[in-house]
NUBA-740363 format. One record per residue: residue in one letter; x, y, z of N, C-alpha, C in turn. Coordinates in steps of 0.05 Angstrom, whole numbers, padded with zeros to 5 digits, always signed. Layout:
REM NUBA-740363
aXYZXYZXYZ...
REM end
This chain:
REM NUBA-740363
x+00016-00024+00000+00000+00000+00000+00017+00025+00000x+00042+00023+00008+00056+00051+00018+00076+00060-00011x+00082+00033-00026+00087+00038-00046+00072+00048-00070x+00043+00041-00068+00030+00048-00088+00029+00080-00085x+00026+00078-00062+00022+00115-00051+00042+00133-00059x+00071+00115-00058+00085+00134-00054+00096+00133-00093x+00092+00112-00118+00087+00108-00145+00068+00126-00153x+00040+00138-00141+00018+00147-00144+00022+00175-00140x+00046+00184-00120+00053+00213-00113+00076+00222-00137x+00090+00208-00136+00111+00215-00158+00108+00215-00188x+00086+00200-00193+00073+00206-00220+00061+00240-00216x+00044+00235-00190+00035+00261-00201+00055+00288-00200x+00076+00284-00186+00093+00309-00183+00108+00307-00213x+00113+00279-00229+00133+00286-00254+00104+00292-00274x+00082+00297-00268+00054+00308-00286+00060+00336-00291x+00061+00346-00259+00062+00371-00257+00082+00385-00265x+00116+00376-00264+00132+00398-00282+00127+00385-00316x+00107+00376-00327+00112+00383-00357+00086+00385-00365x+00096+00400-00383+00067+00413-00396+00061+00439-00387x+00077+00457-00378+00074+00474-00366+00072+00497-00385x+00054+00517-00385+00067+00552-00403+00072+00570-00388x+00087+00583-00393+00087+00607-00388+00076+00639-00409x+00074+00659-00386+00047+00672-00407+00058+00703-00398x+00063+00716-00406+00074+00750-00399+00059+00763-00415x+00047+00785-00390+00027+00802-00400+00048+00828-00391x+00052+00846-00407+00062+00869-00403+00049+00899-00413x+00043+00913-00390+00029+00934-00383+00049+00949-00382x+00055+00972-00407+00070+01001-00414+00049+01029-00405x+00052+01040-00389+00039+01061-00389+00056+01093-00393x+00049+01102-00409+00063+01129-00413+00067+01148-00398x+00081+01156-00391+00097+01193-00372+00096+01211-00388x+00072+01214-00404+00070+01240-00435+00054+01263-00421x+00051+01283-00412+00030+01301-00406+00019+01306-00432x-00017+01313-00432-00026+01316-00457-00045+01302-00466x-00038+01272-00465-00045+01254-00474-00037+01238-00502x-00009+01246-00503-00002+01250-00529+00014+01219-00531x+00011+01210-00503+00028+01184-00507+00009+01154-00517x+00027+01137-00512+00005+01113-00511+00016+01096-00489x-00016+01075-00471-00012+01071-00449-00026+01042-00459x-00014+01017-00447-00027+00996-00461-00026+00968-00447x-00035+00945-00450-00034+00922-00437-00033+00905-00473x-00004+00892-00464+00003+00877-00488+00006+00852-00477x-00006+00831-00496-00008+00805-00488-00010+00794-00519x+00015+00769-00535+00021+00761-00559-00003+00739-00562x-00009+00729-00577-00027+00712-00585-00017+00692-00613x+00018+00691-00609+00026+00670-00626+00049+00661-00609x+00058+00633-00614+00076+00629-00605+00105+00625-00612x+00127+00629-00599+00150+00626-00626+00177+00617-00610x+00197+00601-00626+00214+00582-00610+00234+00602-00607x+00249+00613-00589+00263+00628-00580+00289+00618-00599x+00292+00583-00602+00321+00570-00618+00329+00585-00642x+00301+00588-00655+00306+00608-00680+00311+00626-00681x+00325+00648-00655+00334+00669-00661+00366+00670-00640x+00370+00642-00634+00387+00640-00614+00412+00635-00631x+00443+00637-00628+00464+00637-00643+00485+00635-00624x+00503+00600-00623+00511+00593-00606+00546+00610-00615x+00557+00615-00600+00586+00629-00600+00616+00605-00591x+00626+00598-00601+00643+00574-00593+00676+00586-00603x+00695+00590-00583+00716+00599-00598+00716+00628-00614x+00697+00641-00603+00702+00668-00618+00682+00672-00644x+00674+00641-00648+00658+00640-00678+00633+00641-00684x+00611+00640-00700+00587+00641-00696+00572+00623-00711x+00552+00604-00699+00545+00588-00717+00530+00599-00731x+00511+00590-00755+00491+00596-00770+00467+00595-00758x+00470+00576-00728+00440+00572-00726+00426+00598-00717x+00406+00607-00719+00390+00634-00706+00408+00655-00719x+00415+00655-00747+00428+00679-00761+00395+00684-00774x+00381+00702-00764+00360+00710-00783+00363+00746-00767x+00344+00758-00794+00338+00787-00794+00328+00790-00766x+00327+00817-00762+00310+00835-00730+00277+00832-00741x+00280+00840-00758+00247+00836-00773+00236+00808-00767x+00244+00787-00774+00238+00764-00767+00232+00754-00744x+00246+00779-00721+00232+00772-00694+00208+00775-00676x+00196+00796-00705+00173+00810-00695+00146+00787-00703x+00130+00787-00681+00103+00767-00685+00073+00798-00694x+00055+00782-00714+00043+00792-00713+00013+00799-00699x+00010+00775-00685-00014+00771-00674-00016+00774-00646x-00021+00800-00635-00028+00794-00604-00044+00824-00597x-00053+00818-00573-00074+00834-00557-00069+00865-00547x-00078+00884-00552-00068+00913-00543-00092+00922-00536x-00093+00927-00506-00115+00938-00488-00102+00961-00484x-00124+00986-00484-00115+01018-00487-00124+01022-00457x-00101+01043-00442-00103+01044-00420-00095+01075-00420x-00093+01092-00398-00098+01127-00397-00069+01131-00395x-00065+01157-00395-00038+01162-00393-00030+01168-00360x-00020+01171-00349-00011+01177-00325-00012+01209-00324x-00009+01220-00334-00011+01252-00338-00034+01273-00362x-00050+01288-00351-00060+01302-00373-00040+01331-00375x-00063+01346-00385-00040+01375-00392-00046+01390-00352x-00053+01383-00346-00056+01398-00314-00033+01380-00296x-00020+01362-00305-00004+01339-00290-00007+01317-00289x-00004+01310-00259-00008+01277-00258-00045+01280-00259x-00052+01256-00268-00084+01254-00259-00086+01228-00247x-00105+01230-00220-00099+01203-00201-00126+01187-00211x-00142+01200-00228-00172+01188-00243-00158+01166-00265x-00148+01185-00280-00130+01161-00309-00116+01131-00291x-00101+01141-00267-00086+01116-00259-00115+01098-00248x-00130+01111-00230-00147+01088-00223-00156+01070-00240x-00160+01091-00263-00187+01079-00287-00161+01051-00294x-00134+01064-00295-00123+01036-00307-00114+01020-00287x-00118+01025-00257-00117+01002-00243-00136+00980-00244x-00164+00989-00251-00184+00974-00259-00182+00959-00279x-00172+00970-00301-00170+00951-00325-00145+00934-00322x-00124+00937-00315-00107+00914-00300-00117+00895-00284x-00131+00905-00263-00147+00884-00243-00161+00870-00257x-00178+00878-00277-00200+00857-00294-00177+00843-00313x-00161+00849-00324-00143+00831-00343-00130+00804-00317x-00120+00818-00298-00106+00800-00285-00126+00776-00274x-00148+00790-00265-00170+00767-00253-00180+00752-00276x-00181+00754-00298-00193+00738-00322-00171+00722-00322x-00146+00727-00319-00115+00716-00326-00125+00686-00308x-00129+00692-00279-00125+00671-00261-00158+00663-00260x-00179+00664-00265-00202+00648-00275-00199+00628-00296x-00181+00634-00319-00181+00623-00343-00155+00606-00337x-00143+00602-00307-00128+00575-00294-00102+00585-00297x-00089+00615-00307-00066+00618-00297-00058+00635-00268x-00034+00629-00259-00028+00633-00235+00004+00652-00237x-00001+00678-00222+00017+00692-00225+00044+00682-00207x+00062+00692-00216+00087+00679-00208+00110+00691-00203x+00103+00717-00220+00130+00743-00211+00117+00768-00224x+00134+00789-00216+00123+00813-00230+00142+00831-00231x+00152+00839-00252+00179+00864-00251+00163+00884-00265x+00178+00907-00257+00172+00942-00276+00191+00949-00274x+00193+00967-00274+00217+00994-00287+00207+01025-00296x+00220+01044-00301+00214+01057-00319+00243+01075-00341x+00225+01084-00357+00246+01097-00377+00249+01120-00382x+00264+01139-00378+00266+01162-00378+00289+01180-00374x+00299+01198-00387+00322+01213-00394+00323+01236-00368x+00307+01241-00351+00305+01249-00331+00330+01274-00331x+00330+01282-00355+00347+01322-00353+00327+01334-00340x+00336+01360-00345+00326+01389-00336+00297+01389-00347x+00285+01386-00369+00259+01385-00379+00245+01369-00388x+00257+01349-00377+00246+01314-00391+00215+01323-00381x+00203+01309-00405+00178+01305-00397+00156+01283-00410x+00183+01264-00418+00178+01244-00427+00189+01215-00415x+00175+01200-00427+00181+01161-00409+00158+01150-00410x+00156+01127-00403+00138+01105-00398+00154+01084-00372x+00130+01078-00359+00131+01059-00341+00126+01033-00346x+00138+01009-00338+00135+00984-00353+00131+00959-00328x+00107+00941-00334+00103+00920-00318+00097+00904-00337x+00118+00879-00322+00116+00855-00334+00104+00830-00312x+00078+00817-00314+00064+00803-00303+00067+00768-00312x+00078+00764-00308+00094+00729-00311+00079+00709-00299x+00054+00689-00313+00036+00673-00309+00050+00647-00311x+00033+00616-00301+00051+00597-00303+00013+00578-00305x+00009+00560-00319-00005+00533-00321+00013+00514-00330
REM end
């Protein structure tokens, strides 16, 4: 009996690491006063083997494999949800951020209804930050796992 249990557990743990995806939703929102920027939730809707653009280095040399164009790395099919800018022409507006805290919350809660489970989350932002910058975007990357 203790073997079957313990045959019966280890199947299911070598179930669970394969077959697995991973799924990155990344939310750019703009630092434009105006409204002049764009603020967005990007999520791809094709899939593509990373090998084909990978190019192994041995000795200084380069193989052929993953010698393709920059163009070739671009996919055409995926999801762009419009979200507010972080600033109008009066400044920051704390209405635009809510409105797009909401529409993140509803993307993320559909994310984990529809069986994925969040797993990390990085941001950043970008910006030249001189004397009159008044430009950048802020960047979150939302990293799912089934």
């Amino acid at each position: 009996m203790k073997k079957l249990l313990f045959i019966g557990l280890l199947l299911g743990l070598t179930t669970l690491s394969y077959g697995q995806e991973i799924k990155v939703i990344t939310v750019i929102e703009s630092i434009v006063p105006g409204g002049i920027g764009r603020s967005r939730i990007i999520e791809k809707q094709e899939n593509t083997d990373f090998n084909s653009f990978t190019t192994t280095r041995t000795d200084g040399k380069k193989s052929k494999q993953g010698d393709v164009d920059r163009k070739d790395l671009k996919i055409e099919n995926f999801d762009e949800t419009k979200l507010l800018n972080f600033y109008s022409m009066a400044g920051i507006n704390f209405q635009n951020i809510a409105s797009n805290d909401a529409v993140i919350s509803s993307k993320l809660t559909q994310m984990v209804q529809d069986g994925w489970k969040l797993v990390f989350v990085t941001s950043g932002t970008e910006s030249n930050a001189g004397k009159d910058d008044k430009t950048g975007i802020f960047i979150t990357r939302f990293i799912f796992q089934r």
